[in-house]
C-alpha positions in Angstrom: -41.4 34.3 -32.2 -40.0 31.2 -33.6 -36.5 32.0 -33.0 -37.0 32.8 -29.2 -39.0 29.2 -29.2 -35.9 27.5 -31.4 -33.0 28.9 -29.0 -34.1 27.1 -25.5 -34.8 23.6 -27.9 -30.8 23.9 -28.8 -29.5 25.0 -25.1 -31.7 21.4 -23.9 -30.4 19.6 -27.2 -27.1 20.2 -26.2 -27.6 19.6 -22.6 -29.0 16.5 -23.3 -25.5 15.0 -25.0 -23.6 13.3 -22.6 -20.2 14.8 -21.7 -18.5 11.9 -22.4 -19.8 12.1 -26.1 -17.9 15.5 -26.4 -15.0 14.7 -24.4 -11.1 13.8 -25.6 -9.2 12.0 -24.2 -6.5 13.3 -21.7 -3.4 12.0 -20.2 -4.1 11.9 -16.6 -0.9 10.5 -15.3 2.5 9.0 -16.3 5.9 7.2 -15.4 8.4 9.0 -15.6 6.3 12.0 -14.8 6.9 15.4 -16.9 9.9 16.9 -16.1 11.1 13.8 -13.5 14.3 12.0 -13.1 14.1 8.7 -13.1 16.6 5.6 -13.2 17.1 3.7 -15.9 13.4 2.9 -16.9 12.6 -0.5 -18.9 8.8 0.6 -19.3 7.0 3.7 -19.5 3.2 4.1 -18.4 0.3 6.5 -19.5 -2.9 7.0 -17.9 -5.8 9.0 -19.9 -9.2 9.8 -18.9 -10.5 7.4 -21.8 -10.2 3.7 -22.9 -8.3 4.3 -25.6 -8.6 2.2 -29.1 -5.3 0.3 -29.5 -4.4 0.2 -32.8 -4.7 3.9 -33.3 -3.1 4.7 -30.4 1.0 4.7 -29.7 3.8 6.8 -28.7 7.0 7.7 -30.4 10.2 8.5 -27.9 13.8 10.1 -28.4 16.6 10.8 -27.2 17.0 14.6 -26.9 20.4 15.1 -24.8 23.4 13.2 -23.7 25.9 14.1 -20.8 28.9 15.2 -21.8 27.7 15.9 -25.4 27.0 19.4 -26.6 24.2 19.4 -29.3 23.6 16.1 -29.3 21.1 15.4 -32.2 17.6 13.7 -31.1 17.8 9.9 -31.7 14.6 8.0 -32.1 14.8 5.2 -29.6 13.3 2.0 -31.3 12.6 -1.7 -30.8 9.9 -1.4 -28.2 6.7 -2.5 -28.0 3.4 -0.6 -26.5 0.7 -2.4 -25.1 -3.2 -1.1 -24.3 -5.7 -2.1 -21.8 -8.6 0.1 -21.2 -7.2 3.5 -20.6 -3.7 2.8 -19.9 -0.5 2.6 -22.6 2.4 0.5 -21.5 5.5 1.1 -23.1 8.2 -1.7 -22.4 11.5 -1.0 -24.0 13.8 -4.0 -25.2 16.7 -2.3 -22.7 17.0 0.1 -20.2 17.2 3.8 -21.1 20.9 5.3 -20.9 21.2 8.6 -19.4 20.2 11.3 -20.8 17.2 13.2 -21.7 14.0 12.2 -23.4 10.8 13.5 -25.3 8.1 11.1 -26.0 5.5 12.2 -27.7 2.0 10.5 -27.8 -1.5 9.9 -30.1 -4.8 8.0 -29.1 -7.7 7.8 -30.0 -10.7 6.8 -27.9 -14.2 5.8 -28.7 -15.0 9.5 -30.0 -12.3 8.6 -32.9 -11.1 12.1 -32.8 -6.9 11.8 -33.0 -5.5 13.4 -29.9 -2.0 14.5 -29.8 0.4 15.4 -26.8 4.3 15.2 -25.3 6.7 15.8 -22.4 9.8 15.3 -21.8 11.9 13.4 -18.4 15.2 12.6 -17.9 17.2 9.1 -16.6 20.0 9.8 -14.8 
């Protein structure tokens, strides 16, 4: 008897959390888009479902390919600087991308402090 009362208190216990509370955050958008070709960016944009907490949030890019160069080994591109206002990363670089293609790979947290981890990759042509 006091297990069958004790199950419907936890389904309305856990109802009763907000989905926000349980939530991560998520990218929701970006420039250059996954998989896109763009020209010569000098700043990069992410949008997630979350403000996000600045210090432990950022993003780490390289260079994955070159033309013209087979195997071309991945090259951290460095010098920039990353910037957060409420839910959206700005990424301005201190030159324009060369050609080539890119992986950037990103990590926020949001007011949940759970680290969240994600990448994609887009070209400049």
């Amino acid at each position: 008897m006091f297990k069958s009362f004790l199950a419907p208190l936890a389904v309305l216990a856990a109802l009763a959390i907000p989905a926000s509370a349980i939530a991560h955050p998520r990218l929701v958008a970006a420039s250059p888009a996954q998989n896109a070709t763009v020209a010569k960016p000098t700043k990069l944009s992410l949008q997630f479902s979350e403000a996000l907490v600045a210090p432990l949030s950022g993003v780490e890019l390289m260079m994955t390919g070159m033309p013209g160069m087979a195997n071309h080994p991945a090259t951290p591109i460095k010098g920039f600087e990353t910037a957060i206002s409420g839910k959206t990363m700005t990424v301005t670089l201190p030159r324009a991308l060369a050609s080539g293609t890119y992986e950037l790979k990103w990590h926020v947290v949001a007011a949940d402090q759970h680290r969240i981890t994600g990448s994609y990759s887009f070209s400049v042509g």
